[in-house]
BATOR-927105 format. One record per residue (C-alpha): residue number from 1; x, y negated, z negated; residue in three letters. Coordinates in Angstrom, 2 decimals. Example, Ala and Ser with C-alpha at 12.3 -4.5 7.8 and 13.67 -1.06 7.14 Angstrom:
BEGIN
(site 1,(12.30,4.50,-7.80),"ALA"),
(site 2,(13.67,1.06,-7.14),"SER"),
This chain:
BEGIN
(site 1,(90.29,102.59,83.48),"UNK"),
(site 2,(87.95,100.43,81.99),"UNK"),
(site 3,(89.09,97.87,79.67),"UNK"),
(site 4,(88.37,98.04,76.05),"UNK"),
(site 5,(87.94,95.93,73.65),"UNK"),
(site 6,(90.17,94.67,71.10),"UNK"),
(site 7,(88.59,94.11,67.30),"UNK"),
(site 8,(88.61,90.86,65.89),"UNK"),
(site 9,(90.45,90.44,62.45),"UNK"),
(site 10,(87.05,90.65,60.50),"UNK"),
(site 11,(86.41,93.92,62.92),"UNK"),
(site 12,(89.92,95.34,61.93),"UNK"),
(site 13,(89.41,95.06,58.39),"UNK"),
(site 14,(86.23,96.99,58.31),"UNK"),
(site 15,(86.50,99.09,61.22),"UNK"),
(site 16,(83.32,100.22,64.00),"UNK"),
(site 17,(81.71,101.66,60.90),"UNK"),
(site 18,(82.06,99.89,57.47),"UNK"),
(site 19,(81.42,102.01,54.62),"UNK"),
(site 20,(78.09,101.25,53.18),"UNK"),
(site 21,(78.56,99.01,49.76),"UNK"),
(site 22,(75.72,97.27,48.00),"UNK"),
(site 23,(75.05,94.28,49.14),"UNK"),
(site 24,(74.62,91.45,46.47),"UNK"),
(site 25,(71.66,90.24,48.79),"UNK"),
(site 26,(70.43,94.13,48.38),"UNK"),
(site 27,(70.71,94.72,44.95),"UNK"),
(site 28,(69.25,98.18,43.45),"UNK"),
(site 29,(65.81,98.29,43.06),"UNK"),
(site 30,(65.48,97.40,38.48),"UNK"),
(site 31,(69.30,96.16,38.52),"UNK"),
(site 32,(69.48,92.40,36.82),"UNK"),
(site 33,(65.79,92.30,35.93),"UNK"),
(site 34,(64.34,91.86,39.46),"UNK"),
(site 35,(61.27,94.40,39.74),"UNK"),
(site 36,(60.69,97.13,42.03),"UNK"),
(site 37,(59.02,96.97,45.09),"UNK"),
(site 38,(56.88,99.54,43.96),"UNK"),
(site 39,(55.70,98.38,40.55),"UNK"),
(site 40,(55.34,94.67,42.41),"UNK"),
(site 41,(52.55,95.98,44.61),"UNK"),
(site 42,(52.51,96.08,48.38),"UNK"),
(site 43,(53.34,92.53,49.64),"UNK"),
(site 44,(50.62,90.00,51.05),"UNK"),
(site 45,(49.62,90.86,54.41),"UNK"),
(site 46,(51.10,89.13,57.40),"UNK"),
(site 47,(53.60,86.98,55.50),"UNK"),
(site 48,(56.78,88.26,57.58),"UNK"),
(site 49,(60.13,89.17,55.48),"UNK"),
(site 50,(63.58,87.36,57.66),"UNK"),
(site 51,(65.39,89.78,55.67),"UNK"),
(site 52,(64.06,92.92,56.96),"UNK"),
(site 53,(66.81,93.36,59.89),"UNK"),
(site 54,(70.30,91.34,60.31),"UNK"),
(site 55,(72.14,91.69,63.35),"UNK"),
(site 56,(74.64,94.00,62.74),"UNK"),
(site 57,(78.83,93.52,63.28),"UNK"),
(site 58,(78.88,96.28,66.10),"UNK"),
(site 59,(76.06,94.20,68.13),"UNK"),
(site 60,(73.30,96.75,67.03),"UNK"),
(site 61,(70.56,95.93,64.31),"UNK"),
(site 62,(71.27,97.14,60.98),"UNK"),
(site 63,(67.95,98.00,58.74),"UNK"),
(site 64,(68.19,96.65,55.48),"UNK"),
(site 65,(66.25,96.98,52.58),"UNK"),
(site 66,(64.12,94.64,51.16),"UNK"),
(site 67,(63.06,94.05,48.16),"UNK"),
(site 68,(60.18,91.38,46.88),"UNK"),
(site 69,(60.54,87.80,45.94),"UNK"),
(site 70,(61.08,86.95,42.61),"UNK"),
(site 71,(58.50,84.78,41.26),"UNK"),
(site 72,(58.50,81.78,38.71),"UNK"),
(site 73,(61.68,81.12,39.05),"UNK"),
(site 74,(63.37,78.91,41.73),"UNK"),
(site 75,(66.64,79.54,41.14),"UNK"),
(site 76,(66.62,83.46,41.35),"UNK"),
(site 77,(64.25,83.02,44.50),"UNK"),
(site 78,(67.26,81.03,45.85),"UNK"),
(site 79,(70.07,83.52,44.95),"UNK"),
(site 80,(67.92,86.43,46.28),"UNK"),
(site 81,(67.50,84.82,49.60),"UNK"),
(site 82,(69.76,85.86,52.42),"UNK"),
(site 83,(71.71,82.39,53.30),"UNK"),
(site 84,(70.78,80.50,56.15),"UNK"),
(site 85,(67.68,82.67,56.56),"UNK"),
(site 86,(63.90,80.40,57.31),"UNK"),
(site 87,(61.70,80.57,54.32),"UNK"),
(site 88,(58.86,82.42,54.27),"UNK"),
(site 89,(56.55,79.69,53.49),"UNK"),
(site 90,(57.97,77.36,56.25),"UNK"),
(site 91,(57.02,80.25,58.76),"UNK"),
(site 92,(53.68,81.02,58.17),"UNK"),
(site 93,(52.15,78.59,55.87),"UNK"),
(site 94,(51.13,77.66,52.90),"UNK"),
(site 95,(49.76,80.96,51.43),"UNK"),
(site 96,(45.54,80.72,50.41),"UNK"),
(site 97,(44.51,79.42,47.09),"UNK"),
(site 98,(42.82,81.62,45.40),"UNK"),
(site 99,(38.93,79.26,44.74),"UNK"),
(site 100,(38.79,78.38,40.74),"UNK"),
(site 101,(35.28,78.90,38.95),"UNK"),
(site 102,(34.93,75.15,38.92),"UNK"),
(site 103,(35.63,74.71,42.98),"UNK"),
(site 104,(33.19,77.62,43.34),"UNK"),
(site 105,(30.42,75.92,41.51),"UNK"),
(site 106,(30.70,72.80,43.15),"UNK"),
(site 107,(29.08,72.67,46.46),"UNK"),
(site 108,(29.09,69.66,49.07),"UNK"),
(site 109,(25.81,67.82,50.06),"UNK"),
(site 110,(25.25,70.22,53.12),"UNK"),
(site 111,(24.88,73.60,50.63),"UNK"),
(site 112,(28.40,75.10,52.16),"UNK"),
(site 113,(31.34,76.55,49.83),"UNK"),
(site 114,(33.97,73.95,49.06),"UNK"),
(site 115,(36.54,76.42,50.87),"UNK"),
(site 116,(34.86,76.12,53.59),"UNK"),
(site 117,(34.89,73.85,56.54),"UNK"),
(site 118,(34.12,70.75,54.84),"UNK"),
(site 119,(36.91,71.72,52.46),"UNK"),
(site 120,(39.39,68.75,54.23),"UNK"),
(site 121,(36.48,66.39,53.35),"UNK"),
(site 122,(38.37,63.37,51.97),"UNK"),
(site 123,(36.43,63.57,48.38),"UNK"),
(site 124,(37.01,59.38,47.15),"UNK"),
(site 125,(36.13,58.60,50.50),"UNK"),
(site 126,(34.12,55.23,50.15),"UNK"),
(site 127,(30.20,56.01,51.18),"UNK"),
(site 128,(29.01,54.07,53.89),"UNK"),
(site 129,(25.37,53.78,54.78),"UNK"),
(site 130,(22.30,51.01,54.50),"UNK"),
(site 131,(22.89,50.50,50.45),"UNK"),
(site 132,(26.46,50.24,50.29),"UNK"),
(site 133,(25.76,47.16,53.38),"UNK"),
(site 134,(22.36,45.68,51.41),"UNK"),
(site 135,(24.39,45.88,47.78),"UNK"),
(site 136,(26.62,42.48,48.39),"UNK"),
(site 137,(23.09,41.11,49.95),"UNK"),
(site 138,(21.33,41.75,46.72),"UNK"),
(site 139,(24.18,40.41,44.44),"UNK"),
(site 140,(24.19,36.86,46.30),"UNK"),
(site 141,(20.41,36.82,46.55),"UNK"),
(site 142,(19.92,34.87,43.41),"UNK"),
(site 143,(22.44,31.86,44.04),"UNK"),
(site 144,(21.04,31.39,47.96),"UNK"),
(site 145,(17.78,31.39,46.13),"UNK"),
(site 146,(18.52,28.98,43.31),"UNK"),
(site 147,(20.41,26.98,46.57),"UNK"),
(site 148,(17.27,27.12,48.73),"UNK"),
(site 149,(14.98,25.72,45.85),"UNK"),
(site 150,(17.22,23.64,44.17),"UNK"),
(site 151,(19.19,21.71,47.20),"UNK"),
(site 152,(17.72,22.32,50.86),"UNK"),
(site 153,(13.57,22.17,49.70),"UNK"),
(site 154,(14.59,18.72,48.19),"UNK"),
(site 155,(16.10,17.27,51.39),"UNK"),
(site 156,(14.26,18.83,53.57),"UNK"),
(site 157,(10.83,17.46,51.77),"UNK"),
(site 158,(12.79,13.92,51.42),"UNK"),
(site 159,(13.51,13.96,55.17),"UNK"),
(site 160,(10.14,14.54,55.88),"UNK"),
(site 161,(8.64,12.12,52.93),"UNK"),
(site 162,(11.43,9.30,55.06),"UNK"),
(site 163,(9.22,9.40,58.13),"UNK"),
(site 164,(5.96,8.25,56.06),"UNK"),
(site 165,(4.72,5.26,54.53),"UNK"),
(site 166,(1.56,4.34,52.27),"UNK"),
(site 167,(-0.64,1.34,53.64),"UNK"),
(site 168,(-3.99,0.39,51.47),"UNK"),
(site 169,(-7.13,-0.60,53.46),"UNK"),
(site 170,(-9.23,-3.94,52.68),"UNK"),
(site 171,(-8.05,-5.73,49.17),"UNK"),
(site 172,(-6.21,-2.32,48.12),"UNK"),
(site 173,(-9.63,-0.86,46.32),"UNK"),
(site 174,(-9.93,1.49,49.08),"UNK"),
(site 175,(-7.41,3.80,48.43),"UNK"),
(site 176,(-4.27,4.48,50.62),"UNK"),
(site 177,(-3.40,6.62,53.63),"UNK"),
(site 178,(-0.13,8.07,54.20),"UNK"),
(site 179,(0.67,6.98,57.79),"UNK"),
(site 180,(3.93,8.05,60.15),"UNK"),
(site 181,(6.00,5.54,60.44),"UNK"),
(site 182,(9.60,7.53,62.33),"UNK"),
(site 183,(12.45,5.51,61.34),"UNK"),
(site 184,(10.91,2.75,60.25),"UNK"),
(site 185,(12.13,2.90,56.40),"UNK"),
(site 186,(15.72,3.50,57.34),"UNK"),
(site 187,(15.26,0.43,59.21),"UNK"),
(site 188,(13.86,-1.48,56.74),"UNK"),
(site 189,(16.41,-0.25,53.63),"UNK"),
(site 190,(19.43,-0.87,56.31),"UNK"),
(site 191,(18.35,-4.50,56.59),"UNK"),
(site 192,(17.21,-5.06,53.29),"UNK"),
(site 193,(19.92,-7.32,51.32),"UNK"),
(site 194,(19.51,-5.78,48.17),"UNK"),
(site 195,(20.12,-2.63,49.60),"UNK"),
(site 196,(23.35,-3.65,51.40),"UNK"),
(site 197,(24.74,-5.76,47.97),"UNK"),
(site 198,(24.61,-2.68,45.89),"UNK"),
(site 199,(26.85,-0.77,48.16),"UNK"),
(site 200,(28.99,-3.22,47.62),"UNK"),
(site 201,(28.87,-3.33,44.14),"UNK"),
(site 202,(29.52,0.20,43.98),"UNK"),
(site 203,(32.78,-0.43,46.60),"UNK"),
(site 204,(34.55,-2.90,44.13),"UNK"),
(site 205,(33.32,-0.54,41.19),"UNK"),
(site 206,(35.48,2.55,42.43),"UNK"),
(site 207,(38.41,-0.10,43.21),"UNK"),
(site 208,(38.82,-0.40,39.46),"UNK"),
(site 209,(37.08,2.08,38.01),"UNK"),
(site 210,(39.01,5.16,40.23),"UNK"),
(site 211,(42.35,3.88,39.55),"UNK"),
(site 212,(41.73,3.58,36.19),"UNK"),
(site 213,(40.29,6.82,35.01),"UNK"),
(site 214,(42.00,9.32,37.50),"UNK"),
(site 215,(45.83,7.26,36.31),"UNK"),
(site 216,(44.71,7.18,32.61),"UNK"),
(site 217,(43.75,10.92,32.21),"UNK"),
(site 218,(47.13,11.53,33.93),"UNK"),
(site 219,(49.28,9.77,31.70),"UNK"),
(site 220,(46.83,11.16,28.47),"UNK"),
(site 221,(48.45,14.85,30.20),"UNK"),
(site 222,(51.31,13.53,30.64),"UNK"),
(site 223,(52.33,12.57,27.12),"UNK"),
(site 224,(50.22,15.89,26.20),"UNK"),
(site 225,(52.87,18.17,27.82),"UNK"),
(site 226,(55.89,16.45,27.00),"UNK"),
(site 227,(58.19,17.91,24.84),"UNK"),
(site 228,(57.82,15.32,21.81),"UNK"),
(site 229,(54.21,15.62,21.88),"UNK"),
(site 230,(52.77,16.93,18.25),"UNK"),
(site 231,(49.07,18.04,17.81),"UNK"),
(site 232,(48.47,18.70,20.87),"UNK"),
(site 233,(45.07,20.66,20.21),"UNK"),
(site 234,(43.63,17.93,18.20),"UNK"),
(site 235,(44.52,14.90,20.23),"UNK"),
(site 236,(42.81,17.75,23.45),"UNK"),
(site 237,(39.97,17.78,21.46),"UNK"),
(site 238,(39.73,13.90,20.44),"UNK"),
(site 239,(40.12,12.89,23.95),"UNK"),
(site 240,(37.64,15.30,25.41),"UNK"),
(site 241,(34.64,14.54,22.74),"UNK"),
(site 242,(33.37,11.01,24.70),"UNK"),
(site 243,(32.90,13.46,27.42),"UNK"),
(site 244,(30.21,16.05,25.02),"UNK"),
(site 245,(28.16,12.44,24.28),"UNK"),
(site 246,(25.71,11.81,27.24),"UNK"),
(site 247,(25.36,9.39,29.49),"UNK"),
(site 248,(22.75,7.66,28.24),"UNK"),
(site 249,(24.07,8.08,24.85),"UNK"),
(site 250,(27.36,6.33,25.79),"UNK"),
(site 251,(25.62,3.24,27.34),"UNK"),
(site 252,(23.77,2.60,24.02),"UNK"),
(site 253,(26.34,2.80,21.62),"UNK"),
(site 254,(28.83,0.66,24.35),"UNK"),
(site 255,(25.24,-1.40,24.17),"UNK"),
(site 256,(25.45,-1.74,20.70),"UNK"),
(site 257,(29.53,-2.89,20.82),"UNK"),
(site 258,(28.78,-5.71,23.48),"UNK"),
(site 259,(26.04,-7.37,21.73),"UNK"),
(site 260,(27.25,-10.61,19.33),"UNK"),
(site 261,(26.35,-10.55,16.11),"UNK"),
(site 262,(25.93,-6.65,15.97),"UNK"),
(site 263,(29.69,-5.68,17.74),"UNK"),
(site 264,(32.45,-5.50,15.18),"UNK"),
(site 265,(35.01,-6.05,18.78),"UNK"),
(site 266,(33.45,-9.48,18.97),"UNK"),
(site 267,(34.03,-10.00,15.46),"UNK"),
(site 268,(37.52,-9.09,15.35),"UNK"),
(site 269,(37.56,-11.49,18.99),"UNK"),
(site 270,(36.24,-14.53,16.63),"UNK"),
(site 271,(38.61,-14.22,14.57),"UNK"),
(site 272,(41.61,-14.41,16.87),"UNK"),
(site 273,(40.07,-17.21,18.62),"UNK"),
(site 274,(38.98,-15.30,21.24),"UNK"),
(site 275,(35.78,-15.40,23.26),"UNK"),
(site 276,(34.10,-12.80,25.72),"UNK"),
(site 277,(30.99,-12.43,27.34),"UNK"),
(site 278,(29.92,-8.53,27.81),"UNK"),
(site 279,(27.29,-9.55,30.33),"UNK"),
(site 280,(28.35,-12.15,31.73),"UNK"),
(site 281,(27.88,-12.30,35.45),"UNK"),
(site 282,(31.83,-11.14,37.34),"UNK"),
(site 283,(32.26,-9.17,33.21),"UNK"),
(site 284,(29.70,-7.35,33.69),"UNK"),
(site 285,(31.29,-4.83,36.33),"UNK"),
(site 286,(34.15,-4.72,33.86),"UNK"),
(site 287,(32.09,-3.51,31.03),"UNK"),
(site 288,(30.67,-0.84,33.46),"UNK"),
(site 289,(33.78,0.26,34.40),"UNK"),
(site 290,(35.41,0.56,30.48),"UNK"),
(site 291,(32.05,3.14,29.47),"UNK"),
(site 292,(32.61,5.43,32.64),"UNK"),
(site 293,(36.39,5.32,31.85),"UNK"),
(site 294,(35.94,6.00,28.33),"UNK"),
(site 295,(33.55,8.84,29.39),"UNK"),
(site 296,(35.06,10.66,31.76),"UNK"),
(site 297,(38.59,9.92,31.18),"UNK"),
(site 298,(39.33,13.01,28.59),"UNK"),
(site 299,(37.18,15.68,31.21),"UNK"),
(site 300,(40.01,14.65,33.86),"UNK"),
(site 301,(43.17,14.95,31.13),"UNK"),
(site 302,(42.21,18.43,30.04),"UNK"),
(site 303,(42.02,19.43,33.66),"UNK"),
(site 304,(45.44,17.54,34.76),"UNK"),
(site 305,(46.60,19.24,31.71),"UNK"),
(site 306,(45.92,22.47,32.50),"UNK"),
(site 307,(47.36,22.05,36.00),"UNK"),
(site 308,(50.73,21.27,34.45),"UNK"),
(site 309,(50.53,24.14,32.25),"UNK"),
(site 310,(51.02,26.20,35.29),"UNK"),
(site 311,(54.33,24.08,36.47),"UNK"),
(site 312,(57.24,27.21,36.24),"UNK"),
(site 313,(59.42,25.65,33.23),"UNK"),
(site 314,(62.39,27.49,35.31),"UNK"),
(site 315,(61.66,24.50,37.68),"UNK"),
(site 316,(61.75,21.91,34.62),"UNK"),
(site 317,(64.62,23.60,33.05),"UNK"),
(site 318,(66.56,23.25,36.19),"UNK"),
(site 319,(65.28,19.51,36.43),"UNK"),
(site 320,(66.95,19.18,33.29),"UNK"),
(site 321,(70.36,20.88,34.07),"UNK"),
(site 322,(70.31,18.54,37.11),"UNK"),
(site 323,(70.18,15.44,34.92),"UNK"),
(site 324,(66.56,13.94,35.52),"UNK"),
(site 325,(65.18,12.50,32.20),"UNK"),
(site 326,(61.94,12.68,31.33),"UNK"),
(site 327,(60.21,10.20,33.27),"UNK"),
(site 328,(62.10,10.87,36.30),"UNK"),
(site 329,(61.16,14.95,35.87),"UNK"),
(site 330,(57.22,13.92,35.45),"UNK"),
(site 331,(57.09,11.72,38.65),"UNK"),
(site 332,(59.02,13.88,40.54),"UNK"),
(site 333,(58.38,17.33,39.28),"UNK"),
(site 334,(55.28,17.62,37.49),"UNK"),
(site 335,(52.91,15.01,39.47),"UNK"),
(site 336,(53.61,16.83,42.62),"UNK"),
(site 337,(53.27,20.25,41.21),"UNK"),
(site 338,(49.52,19.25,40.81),"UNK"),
(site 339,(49.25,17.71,44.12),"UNK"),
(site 340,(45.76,19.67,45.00),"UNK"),
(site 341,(44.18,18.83,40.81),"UNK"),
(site 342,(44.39,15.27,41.94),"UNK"),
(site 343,(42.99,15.63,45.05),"UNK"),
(site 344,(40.09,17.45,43.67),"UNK"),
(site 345,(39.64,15.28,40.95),"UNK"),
(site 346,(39.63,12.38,42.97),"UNK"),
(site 347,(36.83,13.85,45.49),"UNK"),
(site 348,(34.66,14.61,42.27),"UNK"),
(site 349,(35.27,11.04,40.81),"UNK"),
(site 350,(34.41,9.84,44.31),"UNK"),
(site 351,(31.24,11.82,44.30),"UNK"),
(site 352,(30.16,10.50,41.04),"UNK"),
(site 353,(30.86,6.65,41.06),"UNK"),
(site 354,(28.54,6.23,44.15),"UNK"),
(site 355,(25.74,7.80,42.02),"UNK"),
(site 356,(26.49,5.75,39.30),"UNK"),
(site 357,(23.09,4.56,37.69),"UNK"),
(site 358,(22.87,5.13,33.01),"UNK"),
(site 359,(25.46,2.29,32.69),"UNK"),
(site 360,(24.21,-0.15,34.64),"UNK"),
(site 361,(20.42,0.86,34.28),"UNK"),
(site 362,(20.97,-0.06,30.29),"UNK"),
(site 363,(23.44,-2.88,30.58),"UNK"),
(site 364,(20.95,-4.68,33.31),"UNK"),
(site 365,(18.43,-5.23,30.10),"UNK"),
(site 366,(20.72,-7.94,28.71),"UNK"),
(site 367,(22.80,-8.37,31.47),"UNK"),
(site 368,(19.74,-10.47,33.41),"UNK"),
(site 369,(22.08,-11.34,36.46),"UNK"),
(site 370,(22.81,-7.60,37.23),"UNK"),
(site 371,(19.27,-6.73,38.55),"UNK"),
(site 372,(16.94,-4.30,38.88),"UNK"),
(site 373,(18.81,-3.28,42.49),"UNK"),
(site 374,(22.64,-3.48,41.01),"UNK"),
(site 375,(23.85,0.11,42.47),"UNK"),
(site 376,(22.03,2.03,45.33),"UNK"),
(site 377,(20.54,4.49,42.60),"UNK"),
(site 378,(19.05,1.52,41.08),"UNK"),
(site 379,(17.68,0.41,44.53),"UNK"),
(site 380,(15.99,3.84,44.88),"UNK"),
(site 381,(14.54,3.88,41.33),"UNK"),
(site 382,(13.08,0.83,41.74),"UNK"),
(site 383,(11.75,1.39,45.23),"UNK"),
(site 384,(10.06,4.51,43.85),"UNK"),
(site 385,(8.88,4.32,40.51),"UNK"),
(site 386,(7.94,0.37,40.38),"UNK"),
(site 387,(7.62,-0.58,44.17),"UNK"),
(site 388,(5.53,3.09,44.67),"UNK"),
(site 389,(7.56,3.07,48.14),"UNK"),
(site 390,(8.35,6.90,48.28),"UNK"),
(site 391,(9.18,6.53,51.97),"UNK"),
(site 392,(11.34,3.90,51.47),"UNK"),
(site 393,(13.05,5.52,48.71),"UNK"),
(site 394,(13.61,8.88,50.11),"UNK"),
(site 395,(15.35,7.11,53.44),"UNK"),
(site 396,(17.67,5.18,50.75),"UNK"),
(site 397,(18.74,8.16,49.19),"UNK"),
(site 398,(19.41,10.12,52.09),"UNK"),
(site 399,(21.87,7.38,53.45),"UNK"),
(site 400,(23.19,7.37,49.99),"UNK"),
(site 401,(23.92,11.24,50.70),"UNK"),
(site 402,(25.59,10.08,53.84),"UNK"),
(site 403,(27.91,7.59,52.41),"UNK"),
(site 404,(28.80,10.30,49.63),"UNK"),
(site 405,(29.56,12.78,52.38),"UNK"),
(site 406,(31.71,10.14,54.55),"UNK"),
(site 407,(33.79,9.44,51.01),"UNK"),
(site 408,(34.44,12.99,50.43),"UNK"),
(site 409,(35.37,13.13,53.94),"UNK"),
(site 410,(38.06,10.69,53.47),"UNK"),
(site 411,(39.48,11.38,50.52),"UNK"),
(site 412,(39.68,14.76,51.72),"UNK"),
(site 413,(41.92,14.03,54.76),"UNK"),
(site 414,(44.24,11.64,52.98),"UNK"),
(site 415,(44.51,13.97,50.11),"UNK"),
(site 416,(45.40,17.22,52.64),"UNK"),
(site 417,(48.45,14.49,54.28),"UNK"),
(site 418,(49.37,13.33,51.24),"UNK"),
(site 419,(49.90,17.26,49.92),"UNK"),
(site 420,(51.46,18.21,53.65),"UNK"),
(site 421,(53.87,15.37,52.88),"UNK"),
């Protein structure tokens, strides 16, 4: 006899053939204010309905009747749907947008619809081609110009002016001739004592005259950003005025305040018993030094001052909670917070004391001991403009541009250490 099989609990309960109930997944077609099928329209071909069949208790498959997804509405879709049953969507994709009057208008470069093919065309894609390369080309083009006529024509016809000198036939009435000469001025300014003495001129000039500025216009920022400073826009704009007079300018009226009988500082001198000589021949330099200091020292303090704008006061603050006073917080907080503004600043001073030339040019016209050949610009004005040398004068300059370059050099390696430190 074969064996039969005993119902489960749930299959005792409802027996081989449960009555037929409505369903809540099956409600009526109109009950609860879901549609009909049939007022809803036939539904969109091949999107598949998981709720169309269930396996049935008994093992067979049950038909059940569908009806149509509600729509605008999330949570009604979510009731309707038979649990644990695959969405629609997931199973055959997202269904086709219908093409707005604005996507059909708009048509890609190649004439095809927008739903077409080139439809998955990234649209803010960045264009690539020969303008998009030649448009960085065209905005540098007027700097490497400017560059090109500006810095490299003027070496370059230097260089080649170097390798020349002039030589006059018979008693000098029969004109000159321009004849090649190779390194024969850059011998002749390398041995030439003059030429030599005003490099060192300039050496003991930056001794004093770096320290001086580049540690004054810190301290001038210094005081500036300390917390008991008051007026600090007006004493920024009375130190940075020397700086808005020019050169030449500056050495006249310092001209003026070093000559006796005109200077109101000798004056005052006189009175305290006090004598100085301006041009004298070791006060000289120092009078040099004081109108580049007064110059450029306010152009270096509104630049250290802006670096220590940018110091986090979080770090000062804390500085403070730690017990550091005020002198102890700008050594060893603030100065090297603005490690690379000195460095810089240092390079630039650098740069500009070995082409020192309005101060001394002026000062050397009652200052007879200077001379005419007191810094190497000197030595190169005079070799071109009164000795008519331009050979001479053009090999001069460009080992002045050497020992400018071997300076920045230098500074810029113990600057880099000093910051890695």
């Amino acid at each position: 006899m074969p064996p039969t099989s005993q119902p489960t609990p749930a299959d005792a309960s409802t027996g081989p053939n449960p009555p037929s109930s409505p369903s809540p997944r099956t409600a009526r077609p109109g009950a609860s204010g879901v549609p009909d099928a049939q007022t809803t329209g036939p539904k969109p071909t091949g999107v598949r309905d998981s709720r169309a069949a269930e396996p049935d208790p008994t093992g067979g498959t049950a038909p059940r009747a569908t009806e149509p997804e509600p729509e605008g509405n999330p949570d009604r879709r979510a009731l309707a749907k038979p649990q644990g049953a695959p969405d629609a969507l997931a199973v055959t994709g997202a269904p086709a947008r219908t093409p707005s009057r604005k996507d059909l208008s708009r048509k890609d470069p190649g004439g095809k619809d927008p739903g077409g093919p080139a439809a998955g065309r990234n649209p803010h894609r960045t264009p690539t081609g020969r303008g998009t390369r030649l448009a960085p080309a065209l905005f540098m083009a007027p700097f490497f110009v400017l560059f090109a006529l500006v810095t490299v024509a003027p070496i370059g016809y230097a260089a080649w002016l170097s390798l020349f000198h002039d030589e006059q036939s018979g008693l000098g009435f029969g004109g000159t001739r321009r004849v090649f000469s190779g390194f024969g001025n850059y011998t002749k300014a390398l041995t030439d004592p003059l030429f030599l003495t005003s490099f060192r001129h300039i050496a003991v000039y930056c001794v004093l005259y770096i320290p001086v500025m580049v540690g004054g216009a810190l301290l001038l920022a210094l005081l500036l950003d300390s917390a008991l400073a008051r007026a600090k826009r007006f004493f920024q704009i009375a130190y940075y005025l020397p700086h808005a007079v020019p050169g030449l300018i500056a050495a006249m009226i310092w001209l003026y305040l070093y000559t006796p009988g005109l200077s109101p500082v000798l004056d005052v001198l006189d009175g305290a018993g006090l004598s100085w000589n301006f041009f004298g021949r070791d006060e000289a330099l120092l009078s040099v030094v004081n109108i580049s200091a007064w110059q450029w020292m306010g152009y270096n303090m509104i630049i250290f001052f802006a670096g220590l704008q940018a110091v986090p006061r979080e770090t000062l603050e804390a500085a403070t909670m730690d017990g550091a006073g005020a002198i102890r917080t700008a050594l060893q907080v603030k100065v090297p917070s603005i490690r690379p503004t000195l460095i810089l600043t240092t390079l630039f001073t650098c740069v500009g004391a070995v082409q020192l030339f309005d101060a001394p040019q002026l000062l050397q016209l009652r200052a007879h001991e200077m001379g005419e050949s007191w810094s190497p610009t000197m030595y190169i004005f005079s070799a071109a403009f009164k000795g008519h040398d331009y050979g001479l004068a053009a090999a001069s300059a460009l080992l002045l541009a050497l020992v400018a370059g071997a300076a920045s050099y230098v500074v810029t390696k113990l600057g880099n250490r000093w910051r890695a430190a």
